[in-house]
Structures are given as C-alpha cells and as structure tokens.
C-alpha positions in Angstrom: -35.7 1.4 -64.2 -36.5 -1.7 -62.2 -33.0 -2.5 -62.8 -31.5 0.3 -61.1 -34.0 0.1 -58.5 -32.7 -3.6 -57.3 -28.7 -2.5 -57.1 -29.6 0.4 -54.8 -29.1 -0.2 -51.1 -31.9 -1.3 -49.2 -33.1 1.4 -47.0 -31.2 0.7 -43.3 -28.7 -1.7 -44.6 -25.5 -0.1 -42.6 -27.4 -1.6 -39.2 -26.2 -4.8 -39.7 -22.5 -2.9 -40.1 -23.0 -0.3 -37.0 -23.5 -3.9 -35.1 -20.1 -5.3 -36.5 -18.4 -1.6 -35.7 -20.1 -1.6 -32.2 -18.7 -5.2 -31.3 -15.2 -4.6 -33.1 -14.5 -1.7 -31.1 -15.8 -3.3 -27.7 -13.3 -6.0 -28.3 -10.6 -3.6 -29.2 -11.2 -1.6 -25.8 -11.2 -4.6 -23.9 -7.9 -6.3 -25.5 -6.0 -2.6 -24.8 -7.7 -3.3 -21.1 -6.4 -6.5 -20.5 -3.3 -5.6 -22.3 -2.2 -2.6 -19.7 -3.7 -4.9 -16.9 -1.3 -7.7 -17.4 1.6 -5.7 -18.2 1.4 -2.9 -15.4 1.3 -5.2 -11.7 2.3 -8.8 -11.4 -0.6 -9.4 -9.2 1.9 -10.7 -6.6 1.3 -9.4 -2.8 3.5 -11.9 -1.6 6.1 -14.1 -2.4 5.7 -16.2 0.4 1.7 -16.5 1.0 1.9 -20.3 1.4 4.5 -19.8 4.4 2.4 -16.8 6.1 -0.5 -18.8 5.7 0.9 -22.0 7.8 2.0 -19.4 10.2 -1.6 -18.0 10.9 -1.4 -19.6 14.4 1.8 -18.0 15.4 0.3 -14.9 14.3 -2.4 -15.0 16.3 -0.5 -15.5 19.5 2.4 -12.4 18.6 -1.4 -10.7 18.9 -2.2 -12.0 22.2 1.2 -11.2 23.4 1.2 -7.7 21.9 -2.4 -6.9 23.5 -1.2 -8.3 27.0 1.5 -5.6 26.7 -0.6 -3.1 26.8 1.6 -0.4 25.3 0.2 2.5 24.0 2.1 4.0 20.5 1.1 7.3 18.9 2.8 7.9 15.3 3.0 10.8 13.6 4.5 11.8 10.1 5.2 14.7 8.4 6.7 16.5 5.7 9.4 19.1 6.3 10.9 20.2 3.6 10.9 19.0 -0.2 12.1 15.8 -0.5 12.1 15.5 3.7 10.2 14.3 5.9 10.2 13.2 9.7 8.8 10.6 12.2 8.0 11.1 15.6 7.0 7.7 18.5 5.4 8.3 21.3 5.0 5.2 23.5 3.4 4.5 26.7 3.3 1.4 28.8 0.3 -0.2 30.5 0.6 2.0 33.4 0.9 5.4 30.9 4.5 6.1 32.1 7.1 6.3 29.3 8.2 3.4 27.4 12.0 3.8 28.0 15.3 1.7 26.8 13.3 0.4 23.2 14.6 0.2 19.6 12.1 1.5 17.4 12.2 0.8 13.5 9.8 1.9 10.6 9.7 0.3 6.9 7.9 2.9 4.7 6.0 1.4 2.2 4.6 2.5 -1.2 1.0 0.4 -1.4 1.2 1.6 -5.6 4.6 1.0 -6.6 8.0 -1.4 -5.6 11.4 -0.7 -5.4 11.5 2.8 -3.2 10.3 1.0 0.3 12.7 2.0 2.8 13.9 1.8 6.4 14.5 4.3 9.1 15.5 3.8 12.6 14.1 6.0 15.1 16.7 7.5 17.8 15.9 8.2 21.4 14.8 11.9 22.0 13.2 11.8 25.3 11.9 9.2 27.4 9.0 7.5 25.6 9.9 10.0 22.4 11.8 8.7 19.3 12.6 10.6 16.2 14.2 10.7 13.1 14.1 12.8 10.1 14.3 10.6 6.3 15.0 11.5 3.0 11.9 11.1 1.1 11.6 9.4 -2.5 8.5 10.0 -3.3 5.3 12.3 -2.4 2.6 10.6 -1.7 0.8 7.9 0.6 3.3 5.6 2.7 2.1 2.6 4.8 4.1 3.2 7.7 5.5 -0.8 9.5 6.4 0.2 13.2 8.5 -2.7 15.2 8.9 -1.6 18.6 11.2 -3.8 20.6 12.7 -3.9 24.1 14.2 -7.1 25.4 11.8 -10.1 24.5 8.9 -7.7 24.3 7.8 -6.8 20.3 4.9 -4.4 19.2 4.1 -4.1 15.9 2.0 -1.1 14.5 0.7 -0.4 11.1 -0.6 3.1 9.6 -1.3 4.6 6.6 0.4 8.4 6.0 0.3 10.8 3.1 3.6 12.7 3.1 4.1 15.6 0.4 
C-alpha cells in the first residue's frame, strides 16, 4: 500500500501547471496583439516629418500673417442625402464685411483610414458665401483642411466633422 501511496499525485500538484497555462496564454494574447498592431497601421503620419520639421519657422510666420488678417471663417458640414453631403464658407474680413473675390478649397480627410481623402472646391454663392455639394465615400468623421486664398493673402482652417 505504501507503494501506491508514493505514485499518487501529490495533493496541489497542477499549481505549478495553472502557472505554465497562465503565462502561455499571456504570451499568446500578447503575440496576436502585437501581431494585428504591426500589420493594421504603418505608424507613418508623415512622409516628410524631417522637412516640416526644418520648416517650423516658416510655419510660425504663415501664423502671424494669417492672425494679422484677421478674417473670420465659419464652416459647416452636413449630410444630405446617402452617400452626399455639402459644405458651406462663410467668411468675414477684419472689418466683418464679406470676404469677396476668394478661392476656397477643402481636403477631406479620414483621421482612421488612407486612400479615400478627397478634394472639393467651393464655388461662389453669395458674397462672403461659398458652397459645394460632394459625393461622400464614407460615413463617418472627416478632418476638414480649408485654404482660403485671395491674391497673396492665404488662411488656412482646420475642423473636425462627422458626416453620416
């Protein structure tokens, strides 16, 4: 009987294992983790960071200028149909009166996926009012890059819209 006794398993002997099996699956979550990671974004904001980053100075005086302007942009983005949407400008100058005789231009931008960023140009409606209406890829949010332009004079605005 003392025999039989010493083959039997000790009494808690699968801890040791539950440790292994804990550890073995940890790794296994985090491999499939990294995995998906690396294949799903490049990681990449830009392809040019070293050249934006020598520009910084530049930069920083298109802001001045911009600011001196003083113009005062409202965007607004919408939805109109499925699959449609439109884009309305309203722009003041310093003085509030309408900002007249500009070319207005807005890159739609998907912050979560590349390849359906687009371009629309925004057609005089009414004095200090441009519009366009733009086929829509995708539902969802756009970051919205205004360039407003009139002569030597460029305004930039940025703005985040979720168009459904």
């Amino acid at each position: 009987m003392a025999a039989d006794a010493s083959r039997a398993p000790a009494r808690g002997s699968w801890i040791p294992w539950a440790f292994v099996l804990f550890f073995v699956v940890v790794t296994a979550v985090n491999g499939v983790m990294i995995w998906y990671a690396v294949e799903s974004w490049t990681g990449l904001s830009s392809g040019q960071a070293y050249d934006q980053g020598l520009r910084y100075n530049h930069n920083l005086e298109a802001a001045r200028r911009q600011a001196a302007l003083g113009w005062q942009p409202r965007l607004t983005a919408r939805s109109v149909a499925p699959g449609q949407a439109e884009a309305t400008l309203v722009v003041n100058d310093a003085a509030g009166q309408a900002l007249q005789g500009a070319t207005v231009e807005i890159s739609f931008e998907r912050p979560t996926r590349e390849g359906v960023d687009f371009v629309v140009a925004l057609a005089p409606e009414q004095p200090g009012r441009y519009r366009a209406e733009f086929a829509l890829p995708l539902i969802g949010v756009w970051d919205a890059h205004v360039t407003i332009r009139r002569g030597d004079d460029q305004f930039v605005l940025q703005q985040r819209f979720v168009l459904r």
